[in-house]
N, C-alpha and C positions, 0 to 999 in steps of 0.2 A: 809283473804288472800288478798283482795281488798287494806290492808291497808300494806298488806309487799310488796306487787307489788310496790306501791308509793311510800313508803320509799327508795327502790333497786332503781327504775329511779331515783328518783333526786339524789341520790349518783352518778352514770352511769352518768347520764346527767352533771352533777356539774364536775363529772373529765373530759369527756369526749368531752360533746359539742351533739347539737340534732342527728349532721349530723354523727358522728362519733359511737356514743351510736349504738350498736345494742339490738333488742327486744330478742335475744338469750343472750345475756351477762345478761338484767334487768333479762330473767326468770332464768337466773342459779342464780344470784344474792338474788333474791327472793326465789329461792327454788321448783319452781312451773315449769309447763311444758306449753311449746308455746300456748296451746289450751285454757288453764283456763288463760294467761296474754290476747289472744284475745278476750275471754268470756267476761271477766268484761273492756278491751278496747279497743278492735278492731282493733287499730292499733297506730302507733309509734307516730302518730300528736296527737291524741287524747288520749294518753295518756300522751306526753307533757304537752297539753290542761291544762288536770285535776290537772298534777305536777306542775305547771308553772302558768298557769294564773288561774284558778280558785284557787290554794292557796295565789296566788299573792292576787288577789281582797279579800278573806277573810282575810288576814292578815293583809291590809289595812284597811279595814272596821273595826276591831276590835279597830287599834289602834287609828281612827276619832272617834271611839264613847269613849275612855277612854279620851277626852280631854274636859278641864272643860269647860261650859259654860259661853260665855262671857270673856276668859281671851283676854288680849291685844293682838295683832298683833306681840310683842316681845315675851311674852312668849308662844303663840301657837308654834312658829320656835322653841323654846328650847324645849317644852314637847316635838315635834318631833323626832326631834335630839337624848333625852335624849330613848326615848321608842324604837328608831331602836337600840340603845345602846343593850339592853335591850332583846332582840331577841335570840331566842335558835339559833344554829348552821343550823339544817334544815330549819328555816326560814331566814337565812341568805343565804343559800343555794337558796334558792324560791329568795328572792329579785337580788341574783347575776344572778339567771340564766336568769330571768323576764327583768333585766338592760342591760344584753346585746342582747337579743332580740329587746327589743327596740331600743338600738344605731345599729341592724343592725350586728352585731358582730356574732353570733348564732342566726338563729331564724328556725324556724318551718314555715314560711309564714305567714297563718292566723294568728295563736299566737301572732305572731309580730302587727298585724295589731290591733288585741284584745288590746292586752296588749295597745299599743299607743294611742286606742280610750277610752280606759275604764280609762288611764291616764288623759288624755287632757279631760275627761270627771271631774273625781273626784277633780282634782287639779284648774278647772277653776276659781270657786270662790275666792280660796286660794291668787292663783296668780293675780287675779284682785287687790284681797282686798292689799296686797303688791303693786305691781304696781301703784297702785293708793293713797298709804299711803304718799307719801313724795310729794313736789314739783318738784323735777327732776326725769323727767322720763327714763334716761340714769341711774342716779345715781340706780333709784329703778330697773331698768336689773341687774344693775350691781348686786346690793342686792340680786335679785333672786338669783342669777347664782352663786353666794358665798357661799347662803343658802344652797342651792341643793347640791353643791361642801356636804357642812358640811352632810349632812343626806346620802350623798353616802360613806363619808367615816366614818361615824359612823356605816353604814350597809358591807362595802367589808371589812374596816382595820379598825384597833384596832387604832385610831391616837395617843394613848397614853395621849390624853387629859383628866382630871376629870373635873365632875360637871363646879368647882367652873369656870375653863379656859375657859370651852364652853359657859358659860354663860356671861363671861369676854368678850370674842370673840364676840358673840351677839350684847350684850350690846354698845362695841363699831362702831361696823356698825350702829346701832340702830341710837344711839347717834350723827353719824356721820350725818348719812340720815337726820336727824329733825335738823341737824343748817344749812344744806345747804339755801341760801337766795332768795329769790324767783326772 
């Protein structure tokens, strides 16, 4: 039952928004009665929580540990990219509701704040190691923020790119970043 609860919110939550979702629509949704949805969550943030950011953080963590050891600084951004591809619908769901929480857009309060530490937590290495790859350090923001751009729209929209483009796209930032002259 635990697990049709969660499934019903993030549908509710994903069309809806935190603020808008009622815990009367998740339990008709689910099929269960007010009492057994506060049983296993007590209430509407904490069951966010559990919808939102604890699938957040496990879906993350899955996809850090499928990435090979030791590959370049070019292709870790592509296996990124290529594995949000990659994503069942519910976990796109998690990622969308997770991304606007953080910009601030929907959030739950805590969640949000979760969500943005547990980010600025996982990602710090990432983006040093970036930042710190090229000689300009304007140039490597700018790299970020194009990256990011690419991994958000491989997770919200379909951008209609294959493989071989994203990699093209890459490639050429990449490429560009390392002749800049010092």
């Amino acid at each position: 039952m635990k697990q049709i609860i969660k499934t019903a919110a993030l549908s509710v939550f994903d069309e809806k928004g935190f603020h808008q979702a009622s815990i009367r629509e998740i339990a008709a949704r689910a099929g269960c009665s007010l009492p057994t949805l506060y049983y296993y969550y007590g209430s509407k943030e904490h069951l966010y929580e559990e919808v939102v950011v604890s699938s957040y953080r496990q879906i993350s963590e899955q996809i850090a540990d499928q990435l090979p050891e030791g590959v370049s600084l070019r292709d870790s951004w592509y296996f990124s990219v290529m594995q949000r591809r990659l994503l069942t619908d519910d976990d796109r769901r998690v990622f969308r509701l997770a991304h606007k929480a953080m910009l601030g857009v929907d959030s739950a309060g805590a969640a949000s704040e979760k969500l943005l530490a547990y980010e600025r937590e996982r990602r710090t290495g990432e983006r040093e190691r970036l930042l710190h790859a090229f000689r300009d350090p304007i140039f490597s923001r700018l790299l970020l923020r194009v990256t990011d751009q690419m991994l958000l729209s491989a997770l919200i929209e379909n951008d209609g790119l294959d493989q071989e483009e994203i990699r093209r796209e890459l490639n050429l930032l990449f490429d560009a970043a390392e002749r800049i002259p010092e």
